[in-house]
KOLBAKOL-455530 format. One record per atom (N, C-alpha, C): residue number from 0; residue in three letters; chain; atom name; x, y, z. Coordinates in steps of 0.05 Angstrom, whole numbers, m for minus. Layout:
BEGIN
<NUM ALA A CA <X Y Z>>,
...
***
This chain:
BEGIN
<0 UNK A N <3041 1902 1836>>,
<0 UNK A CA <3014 1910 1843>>,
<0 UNK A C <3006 1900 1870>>,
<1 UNK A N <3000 1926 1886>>,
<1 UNK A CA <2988 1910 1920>>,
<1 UNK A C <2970 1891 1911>>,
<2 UNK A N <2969 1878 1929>>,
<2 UNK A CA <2945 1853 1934>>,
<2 UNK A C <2917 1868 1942>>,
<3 UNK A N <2899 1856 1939>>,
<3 UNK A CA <2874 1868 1937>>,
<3 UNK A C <2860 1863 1965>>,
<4 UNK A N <2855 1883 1982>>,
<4 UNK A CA <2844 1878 2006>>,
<4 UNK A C <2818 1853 2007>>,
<5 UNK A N <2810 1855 2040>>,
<5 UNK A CA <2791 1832 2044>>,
<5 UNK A C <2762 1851 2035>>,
<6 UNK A N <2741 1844 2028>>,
<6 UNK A CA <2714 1850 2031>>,
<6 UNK A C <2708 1848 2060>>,
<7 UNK A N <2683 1869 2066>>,
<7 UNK A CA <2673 1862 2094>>,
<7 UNK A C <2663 1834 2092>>,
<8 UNK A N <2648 1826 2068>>,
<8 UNK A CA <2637 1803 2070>>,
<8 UNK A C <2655 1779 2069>>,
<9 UNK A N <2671 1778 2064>>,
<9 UNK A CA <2693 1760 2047>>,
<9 UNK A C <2708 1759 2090>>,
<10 UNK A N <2717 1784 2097>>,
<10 UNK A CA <2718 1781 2123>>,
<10 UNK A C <2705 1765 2150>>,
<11 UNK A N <2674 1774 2136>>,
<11 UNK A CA <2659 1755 2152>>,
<11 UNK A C <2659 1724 2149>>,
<12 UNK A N <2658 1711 2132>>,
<12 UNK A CA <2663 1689 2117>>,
<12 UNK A C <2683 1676 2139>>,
<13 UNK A N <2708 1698 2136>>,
<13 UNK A CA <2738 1686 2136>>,
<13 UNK A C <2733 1686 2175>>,
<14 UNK A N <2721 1696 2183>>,
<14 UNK A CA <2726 1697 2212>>,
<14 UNK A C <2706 1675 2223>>,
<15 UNK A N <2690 1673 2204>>,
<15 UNK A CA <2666 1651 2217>>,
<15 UNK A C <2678 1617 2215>>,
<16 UNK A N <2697 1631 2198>>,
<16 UNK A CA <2713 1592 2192>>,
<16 UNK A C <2726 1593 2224>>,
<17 UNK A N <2734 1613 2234>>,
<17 UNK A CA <2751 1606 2248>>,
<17 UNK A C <2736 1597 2276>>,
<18 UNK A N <2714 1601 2274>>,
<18 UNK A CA <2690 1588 2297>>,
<18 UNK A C <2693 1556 2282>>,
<19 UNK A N <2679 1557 2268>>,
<19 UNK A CA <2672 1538 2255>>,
<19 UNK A C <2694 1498 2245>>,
<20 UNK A N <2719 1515 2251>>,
<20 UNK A CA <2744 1495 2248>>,
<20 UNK A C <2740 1488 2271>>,
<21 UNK A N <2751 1500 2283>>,
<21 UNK A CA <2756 1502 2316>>,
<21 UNK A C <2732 1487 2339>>,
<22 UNK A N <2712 1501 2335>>,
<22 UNK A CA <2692 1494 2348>>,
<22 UNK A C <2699 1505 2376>>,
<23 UNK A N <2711 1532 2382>>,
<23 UNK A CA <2720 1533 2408>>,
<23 UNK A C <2706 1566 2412>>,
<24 UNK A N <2709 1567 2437>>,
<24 UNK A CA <2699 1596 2450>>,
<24 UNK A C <2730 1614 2443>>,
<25 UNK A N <2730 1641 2435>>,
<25 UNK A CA <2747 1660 2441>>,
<25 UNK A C <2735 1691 2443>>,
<26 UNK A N <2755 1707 2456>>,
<26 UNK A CA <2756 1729 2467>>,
<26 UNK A C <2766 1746 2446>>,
<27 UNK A N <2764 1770 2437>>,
<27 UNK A CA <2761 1787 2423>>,
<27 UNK A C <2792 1796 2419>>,
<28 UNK A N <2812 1795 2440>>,
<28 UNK A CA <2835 1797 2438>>,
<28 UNK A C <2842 1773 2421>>,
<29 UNK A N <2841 1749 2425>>,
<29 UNK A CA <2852 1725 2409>>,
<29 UNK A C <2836 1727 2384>>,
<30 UNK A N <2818 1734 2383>>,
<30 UNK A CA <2807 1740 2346>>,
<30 UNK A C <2830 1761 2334>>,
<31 UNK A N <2837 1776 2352>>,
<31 UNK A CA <2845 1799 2336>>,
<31 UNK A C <2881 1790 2330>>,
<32 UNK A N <2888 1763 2340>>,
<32 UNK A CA <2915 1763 2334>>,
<32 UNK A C <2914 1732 2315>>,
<33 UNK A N <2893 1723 2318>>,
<33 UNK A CA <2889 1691 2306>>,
<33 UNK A C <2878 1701 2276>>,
<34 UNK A N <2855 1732 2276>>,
<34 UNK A CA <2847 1737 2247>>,
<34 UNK A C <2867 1743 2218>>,
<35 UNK A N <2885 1755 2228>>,
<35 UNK A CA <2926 1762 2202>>,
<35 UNK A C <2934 1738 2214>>,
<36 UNK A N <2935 1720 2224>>,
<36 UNK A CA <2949 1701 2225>>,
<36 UNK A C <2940 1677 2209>>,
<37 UNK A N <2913 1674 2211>>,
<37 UNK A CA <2897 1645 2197>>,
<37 UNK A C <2890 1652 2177>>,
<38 UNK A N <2880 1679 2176>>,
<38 UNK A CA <2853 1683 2153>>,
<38 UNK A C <2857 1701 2135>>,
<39 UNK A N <2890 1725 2148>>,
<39 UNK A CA <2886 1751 2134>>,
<39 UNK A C <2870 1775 2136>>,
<40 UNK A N <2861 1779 2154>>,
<40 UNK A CA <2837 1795 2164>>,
<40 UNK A C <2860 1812 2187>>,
<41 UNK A N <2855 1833 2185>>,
<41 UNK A CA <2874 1856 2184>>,
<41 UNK A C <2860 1867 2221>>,
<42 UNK A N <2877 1863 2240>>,
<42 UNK A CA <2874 1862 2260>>,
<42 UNK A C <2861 1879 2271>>,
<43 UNK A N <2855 1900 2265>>,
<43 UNK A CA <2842 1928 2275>>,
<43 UNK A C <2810 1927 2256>>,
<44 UNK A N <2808 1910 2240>>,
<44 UNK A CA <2776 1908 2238>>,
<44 UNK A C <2766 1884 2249>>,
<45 UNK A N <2773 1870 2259>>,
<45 UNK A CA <2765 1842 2274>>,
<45 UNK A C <2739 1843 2290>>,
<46 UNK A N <2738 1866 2307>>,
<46 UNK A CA <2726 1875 2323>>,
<46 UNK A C <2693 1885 2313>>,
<47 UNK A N <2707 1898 2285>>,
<47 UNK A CA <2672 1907 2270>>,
<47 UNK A C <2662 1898 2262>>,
<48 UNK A N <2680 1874 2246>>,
<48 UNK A CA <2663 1838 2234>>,
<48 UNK A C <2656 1828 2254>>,
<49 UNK A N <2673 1826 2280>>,
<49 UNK A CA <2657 1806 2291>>,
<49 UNK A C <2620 1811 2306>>,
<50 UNK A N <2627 1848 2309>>,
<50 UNK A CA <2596 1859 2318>>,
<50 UNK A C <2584 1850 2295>>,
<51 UNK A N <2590 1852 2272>>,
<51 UNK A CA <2569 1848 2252>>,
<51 UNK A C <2553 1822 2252>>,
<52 UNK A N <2575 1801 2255>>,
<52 UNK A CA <2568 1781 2255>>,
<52 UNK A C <2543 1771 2282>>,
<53 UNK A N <2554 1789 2304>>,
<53 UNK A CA <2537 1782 2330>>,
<53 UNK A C <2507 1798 2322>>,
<54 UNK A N <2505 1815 2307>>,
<54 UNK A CA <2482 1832 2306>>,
<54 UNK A C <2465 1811 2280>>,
<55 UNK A N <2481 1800 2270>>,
<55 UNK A CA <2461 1784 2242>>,
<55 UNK A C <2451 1750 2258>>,
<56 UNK A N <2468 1754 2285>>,
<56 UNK A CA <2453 1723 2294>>,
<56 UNK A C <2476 1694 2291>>,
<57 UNK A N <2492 1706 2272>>,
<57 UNK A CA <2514 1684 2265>>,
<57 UNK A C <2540 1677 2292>>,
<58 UNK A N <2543 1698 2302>>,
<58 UNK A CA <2558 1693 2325>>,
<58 UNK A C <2545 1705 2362>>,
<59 UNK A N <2547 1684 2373>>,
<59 UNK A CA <2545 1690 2390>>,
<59 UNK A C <2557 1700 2417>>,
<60 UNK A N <2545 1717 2439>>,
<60 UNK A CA <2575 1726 2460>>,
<60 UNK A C <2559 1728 2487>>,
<61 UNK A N <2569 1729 2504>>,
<61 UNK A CA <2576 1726 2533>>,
<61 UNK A C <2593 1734 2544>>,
<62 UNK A N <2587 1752 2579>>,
<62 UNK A CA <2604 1763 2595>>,
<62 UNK A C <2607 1728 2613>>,
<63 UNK A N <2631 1727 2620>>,
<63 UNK A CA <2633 1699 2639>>,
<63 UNK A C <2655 1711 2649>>,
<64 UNK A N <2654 1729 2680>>,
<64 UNK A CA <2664 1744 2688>>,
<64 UNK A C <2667 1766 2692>>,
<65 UNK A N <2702 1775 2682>>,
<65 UNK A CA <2703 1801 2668>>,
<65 UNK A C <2713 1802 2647>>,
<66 UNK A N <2710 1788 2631>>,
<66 UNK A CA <2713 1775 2604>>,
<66 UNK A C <2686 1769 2580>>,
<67 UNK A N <2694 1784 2569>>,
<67 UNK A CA <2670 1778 2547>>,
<67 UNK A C <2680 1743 2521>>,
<68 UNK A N <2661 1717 2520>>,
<68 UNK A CA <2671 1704 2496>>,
<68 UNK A C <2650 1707 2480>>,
<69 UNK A N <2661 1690 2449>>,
<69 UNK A CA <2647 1695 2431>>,
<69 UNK A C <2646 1669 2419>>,
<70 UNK A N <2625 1657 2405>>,
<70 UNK A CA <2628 1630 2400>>,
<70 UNK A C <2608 1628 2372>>,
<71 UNK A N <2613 1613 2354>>,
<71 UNK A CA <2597 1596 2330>>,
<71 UNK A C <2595 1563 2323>>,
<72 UNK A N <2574 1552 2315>>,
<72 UNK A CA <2584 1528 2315>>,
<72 UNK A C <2558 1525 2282>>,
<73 UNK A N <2571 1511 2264>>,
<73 UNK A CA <2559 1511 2236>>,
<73 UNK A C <2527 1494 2240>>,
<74 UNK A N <2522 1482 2259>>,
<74 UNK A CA <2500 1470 2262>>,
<74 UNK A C <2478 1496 2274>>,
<75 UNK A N <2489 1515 2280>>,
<75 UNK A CA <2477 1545 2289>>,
<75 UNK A C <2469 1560 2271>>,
<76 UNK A N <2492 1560 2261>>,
<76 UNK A CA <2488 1579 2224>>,
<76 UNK A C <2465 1565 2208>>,
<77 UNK A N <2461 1541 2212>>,
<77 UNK A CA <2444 1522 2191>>,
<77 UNK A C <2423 1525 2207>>,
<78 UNK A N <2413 1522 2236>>,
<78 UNK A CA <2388 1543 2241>>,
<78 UNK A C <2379 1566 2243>>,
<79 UNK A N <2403 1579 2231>>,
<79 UNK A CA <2398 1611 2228>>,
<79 UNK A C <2393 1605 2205>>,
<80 UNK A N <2394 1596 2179>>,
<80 UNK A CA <2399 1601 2147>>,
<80 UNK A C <2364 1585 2152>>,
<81 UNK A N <2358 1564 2163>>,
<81 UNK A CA <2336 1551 2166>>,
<81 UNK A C <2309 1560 2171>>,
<82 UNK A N <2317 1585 2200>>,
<82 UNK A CA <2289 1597 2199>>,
<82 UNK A C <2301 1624 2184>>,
<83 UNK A N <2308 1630 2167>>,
<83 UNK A CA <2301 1654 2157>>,
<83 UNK A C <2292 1649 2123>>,
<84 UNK A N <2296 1621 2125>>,
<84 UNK A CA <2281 1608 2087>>,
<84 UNK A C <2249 1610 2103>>,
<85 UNK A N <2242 1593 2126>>,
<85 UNK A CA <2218 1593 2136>>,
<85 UNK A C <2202 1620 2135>>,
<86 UNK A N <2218 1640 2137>>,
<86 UNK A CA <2207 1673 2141>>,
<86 UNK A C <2198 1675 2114>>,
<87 UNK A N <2220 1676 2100>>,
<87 UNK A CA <2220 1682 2070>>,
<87 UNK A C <2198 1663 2057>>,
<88 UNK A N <2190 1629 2066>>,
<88 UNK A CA <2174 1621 2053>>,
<88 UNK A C <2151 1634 2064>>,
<89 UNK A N <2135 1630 2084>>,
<89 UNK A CA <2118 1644 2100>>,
<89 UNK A C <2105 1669 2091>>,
<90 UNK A N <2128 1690 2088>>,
<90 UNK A CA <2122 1715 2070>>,
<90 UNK A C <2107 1713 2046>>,
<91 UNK A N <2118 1698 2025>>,
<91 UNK A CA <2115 1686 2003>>,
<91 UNK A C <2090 1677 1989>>,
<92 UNK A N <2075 1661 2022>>,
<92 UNK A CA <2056 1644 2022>>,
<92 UNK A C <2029 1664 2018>>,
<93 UNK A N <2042 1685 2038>>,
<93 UNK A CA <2020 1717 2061>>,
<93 UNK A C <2024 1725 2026>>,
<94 UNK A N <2038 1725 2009>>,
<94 UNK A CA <2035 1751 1989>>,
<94 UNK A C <2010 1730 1964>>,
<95 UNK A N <2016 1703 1960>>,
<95 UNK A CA <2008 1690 1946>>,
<95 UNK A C <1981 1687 1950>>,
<96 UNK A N <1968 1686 1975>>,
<96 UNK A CA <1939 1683 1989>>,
<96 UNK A C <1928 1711 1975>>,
<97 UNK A N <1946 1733 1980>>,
<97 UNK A CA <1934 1768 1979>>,
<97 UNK A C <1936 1773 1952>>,
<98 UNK A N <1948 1762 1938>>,
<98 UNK A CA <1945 1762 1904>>,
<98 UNK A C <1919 1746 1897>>,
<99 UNK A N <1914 1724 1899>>,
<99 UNK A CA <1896 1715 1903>>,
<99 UNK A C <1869 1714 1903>>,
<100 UNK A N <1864 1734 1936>>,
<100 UNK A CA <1843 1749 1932>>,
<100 UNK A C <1843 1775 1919>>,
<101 UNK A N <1864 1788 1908>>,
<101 UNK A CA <1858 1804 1890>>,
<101 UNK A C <1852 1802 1863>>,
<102 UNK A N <1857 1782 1854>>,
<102 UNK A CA <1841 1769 1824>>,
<102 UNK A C <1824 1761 1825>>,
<103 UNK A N <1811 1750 1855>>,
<103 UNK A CA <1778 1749 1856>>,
<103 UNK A C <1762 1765 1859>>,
<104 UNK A N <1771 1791 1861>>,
<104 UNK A CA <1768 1811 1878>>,
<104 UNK A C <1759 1827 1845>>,
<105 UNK A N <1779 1837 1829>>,
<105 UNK A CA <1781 1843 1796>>,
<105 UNK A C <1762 1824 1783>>,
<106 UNK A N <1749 1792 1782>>,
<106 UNK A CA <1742 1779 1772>>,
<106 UNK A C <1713 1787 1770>>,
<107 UNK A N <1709 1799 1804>>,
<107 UNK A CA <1668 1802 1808>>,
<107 UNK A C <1677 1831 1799>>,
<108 UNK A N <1698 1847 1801>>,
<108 UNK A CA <1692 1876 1797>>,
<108 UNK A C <1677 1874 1762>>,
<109 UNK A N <1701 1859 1751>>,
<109 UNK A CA <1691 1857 1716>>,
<109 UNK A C <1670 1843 1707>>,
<110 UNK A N <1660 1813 1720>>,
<110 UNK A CA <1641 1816 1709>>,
<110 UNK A C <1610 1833 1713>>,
<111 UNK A N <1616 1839 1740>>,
<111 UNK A CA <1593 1875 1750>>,
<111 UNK A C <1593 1899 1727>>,
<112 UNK A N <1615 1898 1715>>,
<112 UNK A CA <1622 1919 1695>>,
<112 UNK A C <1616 1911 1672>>,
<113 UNK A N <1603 1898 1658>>,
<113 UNK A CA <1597 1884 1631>>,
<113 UNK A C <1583 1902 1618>>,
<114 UNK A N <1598 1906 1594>>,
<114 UNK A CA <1583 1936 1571>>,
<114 UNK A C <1548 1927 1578>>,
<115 UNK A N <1529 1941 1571>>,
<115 UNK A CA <1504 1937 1562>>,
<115 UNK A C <1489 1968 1557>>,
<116 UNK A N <1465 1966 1560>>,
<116 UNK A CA <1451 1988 1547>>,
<116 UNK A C <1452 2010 1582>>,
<117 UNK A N <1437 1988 1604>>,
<117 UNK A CA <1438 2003 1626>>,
<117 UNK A C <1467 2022 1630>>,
<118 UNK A N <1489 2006 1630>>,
<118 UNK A CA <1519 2015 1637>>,
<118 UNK A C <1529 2033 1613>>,
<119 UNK A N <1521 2027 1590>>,
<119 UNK A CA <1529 2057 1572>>,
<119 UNK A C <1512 2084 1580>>,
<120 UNK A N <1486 2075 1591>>,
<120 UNK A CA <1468 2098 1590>>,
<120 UNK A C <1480 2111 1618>>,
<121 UNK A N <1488 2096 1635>>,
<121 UNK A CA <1499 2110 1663>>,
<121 UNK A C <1528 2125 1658>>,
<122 UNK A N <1541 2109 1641>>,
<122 UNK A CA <1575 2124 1629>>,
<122 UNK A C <1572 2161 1623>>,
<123 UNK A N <1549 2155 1595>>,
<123 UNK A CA <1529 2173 1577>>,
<123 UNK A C <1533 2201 1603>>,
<124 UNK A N <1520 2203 1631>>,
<124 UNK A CA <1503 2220 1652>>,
<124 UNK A C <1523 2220 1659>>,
<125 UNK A N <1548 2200 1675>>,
<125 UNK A CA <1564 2216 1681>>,
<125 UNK A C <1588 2230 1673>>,
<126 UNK A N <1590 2229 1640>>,
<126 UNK A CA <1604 2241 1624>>,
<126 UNK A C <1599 2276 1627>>,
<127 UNK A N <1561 2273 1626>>,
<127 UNK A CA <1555 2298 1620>>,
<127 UNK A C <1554 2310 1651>>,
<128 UNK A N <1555 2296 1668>>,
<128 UNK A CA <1558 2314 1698>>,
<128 UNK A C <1582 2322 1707>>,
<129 UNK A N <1603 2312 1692>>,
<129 UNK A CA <1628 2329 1689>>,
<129 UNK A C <1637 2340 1679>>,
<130 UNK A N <1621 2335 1653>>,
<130 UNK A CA <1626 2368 1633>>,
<130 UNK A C <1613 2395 1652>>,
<131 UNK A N <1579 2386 1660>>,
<131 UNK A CA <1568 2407 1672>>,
<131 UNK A C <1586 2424 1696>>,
<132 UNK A N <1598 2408 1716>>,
<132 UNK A CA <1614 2407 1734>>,
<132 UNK A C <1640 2433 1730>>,
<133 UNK A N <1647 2423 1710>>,
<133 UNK A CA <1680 2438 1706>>,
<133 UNK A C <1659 2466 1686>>,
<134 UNK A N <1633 2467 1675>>,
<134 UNK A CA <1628 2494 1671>>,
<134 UNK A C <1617 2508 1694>>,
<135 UNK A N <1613 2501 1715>>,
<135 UNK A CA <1600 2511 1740>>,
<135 UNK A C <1628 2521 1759>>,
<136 UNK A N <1648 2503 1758>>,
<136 UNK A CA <1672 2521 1767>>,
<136 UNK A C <1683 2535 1745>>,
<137 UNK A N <1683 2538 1724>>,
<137 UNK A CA <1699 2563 1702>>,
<137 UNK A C <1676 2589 1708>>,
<138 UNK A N <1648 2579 1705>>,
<138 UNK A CA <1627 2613 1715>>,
<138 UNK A C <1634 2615 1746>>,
<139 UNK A N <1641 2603 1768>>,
<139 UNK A CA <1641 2610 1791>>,
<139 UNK A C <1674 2635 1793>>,
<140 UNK A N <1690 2616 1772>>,
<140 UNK A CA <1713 2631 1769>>,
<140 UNK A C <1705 2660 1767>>,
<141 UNK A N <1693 2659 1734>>,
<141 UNK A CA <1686 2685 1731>>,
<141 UNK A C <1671 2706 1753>>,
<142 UNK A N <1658 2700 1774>>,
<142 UNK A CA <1648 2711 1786>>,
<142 UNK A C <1663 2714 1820>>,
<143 UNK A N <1689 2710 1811>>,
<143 UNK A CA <1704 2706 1835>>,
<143 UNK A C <1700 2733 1857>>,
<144 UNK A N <1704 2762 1838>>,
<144 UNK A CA <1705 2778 1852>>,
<144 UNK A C <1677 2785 1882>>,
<145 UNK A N <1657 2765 1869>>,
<145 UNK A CA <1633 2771 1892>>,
<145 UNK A C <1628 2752 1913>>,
<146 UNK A N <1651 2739 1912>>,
<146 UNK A CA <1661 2711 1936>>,
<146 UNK A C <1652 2734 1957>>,
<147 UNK A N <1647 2727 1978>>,
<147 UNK A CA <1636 2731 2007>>,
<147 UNK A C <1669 2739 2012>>,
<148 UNK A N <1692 2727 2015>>,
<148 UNK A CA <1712 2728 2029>>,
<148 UNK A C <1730 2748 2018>>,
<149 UNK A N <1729 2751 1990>>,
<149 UNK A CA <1744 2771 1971>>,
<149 UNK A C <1726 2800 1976>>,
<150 UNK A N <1703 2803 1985>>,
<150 UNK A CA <1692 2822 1990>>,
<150 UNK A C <1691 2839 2007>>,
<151 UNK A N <1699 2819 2024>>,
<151 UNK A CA <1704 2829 2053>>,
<151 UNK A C <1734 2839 2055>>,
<152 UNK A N <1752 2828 2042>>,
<152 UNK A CA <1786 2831 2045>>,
<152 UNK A C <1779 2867 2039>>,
<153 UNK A N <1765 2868 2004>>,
<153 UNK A CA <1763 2894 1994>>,
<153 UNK A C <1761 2917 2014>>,
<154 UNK A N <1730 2907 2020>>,
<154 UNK A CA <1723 2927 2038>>,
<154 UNK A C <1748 2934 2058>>,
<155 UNK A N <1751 2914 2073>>,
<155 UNK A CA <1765 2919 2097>>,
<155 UNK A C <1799 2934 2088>>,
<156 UNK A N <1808 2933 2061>>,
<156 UNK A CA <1826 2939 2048>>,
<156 UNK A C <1820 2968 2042>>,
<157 UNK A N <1785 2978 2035>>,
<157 UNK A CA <1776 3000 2035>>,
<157 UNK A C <1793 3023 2061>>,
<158 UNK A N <1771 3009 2082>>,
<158 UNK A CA <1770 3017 2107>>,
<158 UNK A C <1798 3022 2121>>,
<159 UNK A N <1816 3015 2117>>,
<159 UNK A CA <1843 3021 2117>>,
<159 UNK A C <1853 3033 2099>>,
<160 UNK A N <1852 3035 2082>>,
<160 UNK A CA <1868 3062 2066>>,
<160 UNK A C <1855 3084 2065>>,
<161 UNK A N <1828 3094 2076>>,
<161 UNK A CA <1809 3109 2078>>,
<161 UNK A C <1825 3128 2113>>,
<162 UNK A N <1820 3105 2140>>,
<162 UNK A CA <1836 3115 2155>>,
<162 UNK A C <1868 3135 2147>>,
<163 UNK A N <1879 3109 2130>>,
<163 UNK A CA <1914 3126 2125>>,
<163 UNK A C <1909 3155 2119>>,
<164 UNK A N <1888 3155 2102>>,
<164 UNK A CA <1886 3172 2084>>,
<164 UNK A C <1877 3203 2104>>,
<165 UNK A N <1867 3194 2115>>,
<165 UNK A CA <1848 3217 2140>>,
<165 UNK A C <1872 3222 2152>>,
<166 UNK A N <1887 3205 2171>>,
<166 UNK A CA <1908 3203 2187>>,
<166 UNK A C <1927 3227 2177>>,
<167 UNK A N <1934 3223 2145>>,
<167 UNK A CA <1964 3240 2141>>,
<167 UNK A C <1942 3264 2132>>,
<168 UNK A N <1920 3272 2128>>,
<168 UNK A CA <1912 3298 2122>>,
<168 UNK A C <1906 3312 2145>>,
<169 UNK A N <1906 3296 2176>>,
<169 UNK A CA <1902 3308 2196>>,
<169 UNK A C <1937 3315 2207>>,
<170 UNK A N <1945 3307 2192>>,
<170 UNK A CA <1985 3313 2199>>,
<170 UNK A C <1986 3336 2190>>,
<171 UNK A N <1975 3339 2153>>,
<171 UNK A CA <1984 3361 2139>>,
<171 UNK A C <1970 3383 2161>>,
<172 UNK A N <1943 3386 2162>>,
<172 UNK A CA <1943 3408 2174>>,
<172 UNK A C <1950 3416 2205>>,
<173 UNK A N <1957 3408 2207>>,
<173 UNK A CA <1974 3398 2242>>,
<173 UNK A C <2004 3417 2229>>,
<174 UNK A N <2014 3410 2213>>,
<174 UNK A CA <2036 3424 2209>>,
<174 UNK A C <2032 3448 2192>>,
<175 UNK A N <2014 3453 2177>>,
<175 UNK A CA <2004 3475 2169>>,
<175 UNK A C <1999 3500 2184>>,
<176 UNK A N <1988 3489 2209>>,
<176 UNK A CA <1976 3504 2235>>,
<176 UNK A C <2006 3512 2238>>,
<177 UNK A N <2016 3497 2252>>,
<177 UNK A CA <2041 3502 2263>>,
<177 UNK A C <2062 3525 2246>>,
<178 UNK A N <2061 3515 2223>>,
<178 UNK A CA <2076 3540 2212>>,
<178 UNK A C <2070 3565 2213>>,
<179 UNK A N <2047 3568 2211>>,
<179 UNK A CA <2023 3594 2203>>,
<179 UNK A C <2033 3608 2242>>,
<180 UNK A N <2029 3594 2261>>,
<180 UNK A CA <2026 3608 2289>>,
<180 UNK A C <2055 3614 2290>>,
<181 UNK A N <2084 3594 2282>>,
<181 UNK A CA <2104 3600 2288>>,
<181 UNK A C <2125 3622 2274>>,
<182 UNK A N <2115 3613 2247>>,
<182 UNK A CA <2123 3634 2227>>,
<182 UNK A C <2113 3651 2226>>,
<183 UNK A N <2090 3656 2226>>,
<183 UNK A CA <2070 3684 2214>>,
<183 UNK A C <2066 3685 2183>>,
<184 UNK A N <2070 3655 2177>>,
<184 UNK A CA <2069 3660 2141>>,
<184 UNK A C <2048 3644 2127>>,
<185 UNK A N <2041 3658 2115>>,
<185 UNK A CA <2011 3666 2099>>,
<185 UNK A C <2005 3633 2096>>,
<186 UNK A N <1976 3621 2088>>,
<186 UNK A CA <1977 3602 2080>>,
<186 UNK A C <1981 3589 2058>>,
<187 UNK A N <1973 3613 2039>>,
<187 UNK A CA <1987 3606 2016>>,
<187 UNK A C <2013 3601 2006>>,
<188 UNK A N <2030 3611 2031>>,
<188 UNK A CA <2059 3614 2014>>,
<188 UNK A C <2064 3578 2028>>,
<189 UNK A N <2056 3575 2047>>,
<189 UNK A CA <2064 3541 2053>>,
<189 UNK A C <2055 3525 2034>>,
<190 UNK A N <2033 3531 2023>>,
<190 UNK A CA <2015 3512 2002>>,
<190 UNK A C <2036 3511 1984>>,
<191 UNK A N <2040 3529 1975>>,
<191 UNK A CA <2060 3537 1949>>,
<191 UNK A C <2088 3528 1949>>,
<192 UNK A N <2103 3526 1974>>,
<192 UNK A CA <2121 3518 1986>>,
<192 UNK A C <2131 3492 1983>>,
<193 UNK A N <2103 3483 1992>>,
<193 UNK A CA <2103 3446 1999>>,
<193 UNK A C <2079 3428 1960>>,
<194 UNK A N <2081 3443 1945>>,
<194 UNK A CA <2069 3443 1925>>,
<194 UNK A C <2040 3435 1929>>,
<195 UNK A N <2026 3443 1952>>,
<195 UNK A CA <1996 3432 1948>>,
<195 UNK A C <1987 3449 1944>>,
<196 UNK A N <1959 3441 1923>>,
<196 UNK A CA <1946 3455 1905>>,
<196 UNK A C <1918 3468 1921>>,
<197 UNK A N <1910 3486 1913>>,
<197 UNK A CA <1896 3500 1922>>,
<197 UNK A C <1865 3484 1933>>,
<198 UNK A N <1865 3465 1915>>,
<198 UNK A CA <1836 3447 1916>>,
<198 UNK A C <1832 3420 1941>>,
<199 UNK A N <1861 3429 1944>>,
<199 UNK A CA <1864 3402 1976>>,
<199 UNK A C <1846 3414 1993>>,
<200 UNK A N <1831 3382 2002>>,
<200 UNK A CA <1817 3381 2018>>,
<200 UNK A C <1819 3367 2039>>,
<201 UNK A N <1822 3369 2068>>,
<201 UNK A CA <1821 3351 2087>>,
<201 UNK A C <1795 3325 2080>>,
<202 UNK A N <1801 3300 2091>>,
<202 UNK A CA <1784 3286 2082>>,
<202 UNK A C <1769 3282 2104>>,
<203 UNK A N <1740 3281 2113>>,
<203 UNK A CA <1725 3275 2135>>,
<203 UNK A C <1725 3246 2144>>,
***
């Protein structure tokens, strides 16, 4: 059975010892041949633990030249681990104050709210102004069709199919004409032709 690779975290761990023994500055090349050599940390990720580590605060780096180092020292880590309990207590403190005043806050709401005759009789009115309420929108429902805005759609829905309507009976006889001068044939036999009935009327 292969051996069971490193964790990223288990990596980070393992690379921070190697600040941390040492107590010395190195360069990103010597991590990457000191990390399979000391720690087991597989040479080609050295590079992404160690950003990780520089982005969480645990390791630190510097150009000194044209050379970039990188350095940790455990008395660093212990003021990194130090102010971030301070954050965490701090936070803690900010949520414990705001709870706080929110149970003083619930305490005057409830006792303002105490059953009695006044506060049932006010419950009582506005029970019944929401019943009244939801029957004033079910009859408004009912009366939807005489909305101002639905009225106007109609109409204007009128007034356009009224045009269409004019439009293609000013076609029919447009081509009616046309047959009658080009053909010479009767109007009845087009009516009859094109199946319209004798009672068609152009519309004004």
């Amino acid at each position: 059975m292969a051996p069971r690779g490193l964790s990223l975290e288990e990596k980070r761990v393992k690379l921070l010892e190697i600040f941390h023994e040492s107590k010395d500055f190195y360069q990103l090349k010597e991590l990457e041949k000191l990390g399979p050599k000391l720690k087991g940390i597989v040479s080609q990720s050295v590079k992404e633990v160690l950003q990780s580590l520089v982005d969480d605060g645990l390791v630190q780096g510097d150009k000194i030249g044209s050379s970039n180092f990188f350095w940790s020292f455990p008395s660093q880590r212990g003021a990194i681990m130090q102010g971030r309990l301070k954050q965490v207590k701090d936070a803690q403190t900010m949520q414990q104050t705001a709870e706080k005043d929110l149970r003083a806050q619930i305490a005057v709401e409830t006792e303002a709210r105490v059953d009695g005759p006044k506060r049932t009789e006010l419950l009582g009115k506005l029970a019944e102004l929401k019943k009244a309420h939801v029957a004033l929108l079910n009859e408004l429902g009912a009366y939807g069709a005489c909305d101002p805005v639905k009225v106007e759609e109609t109409r204007r829905a009128g007034t356009l199919a009224k045009e269409a309507a004019v439009r293609w009976t000013d076609n029919w006889s447009i081509l009616l004409s046309h047959f009658v001068r080009q053909h010479g044939a009767e109007t009845s036999q087009i009516r009859q032709h094109f199946s319209v009935e004798d009672e068609y009327e152009d519309i004004c």
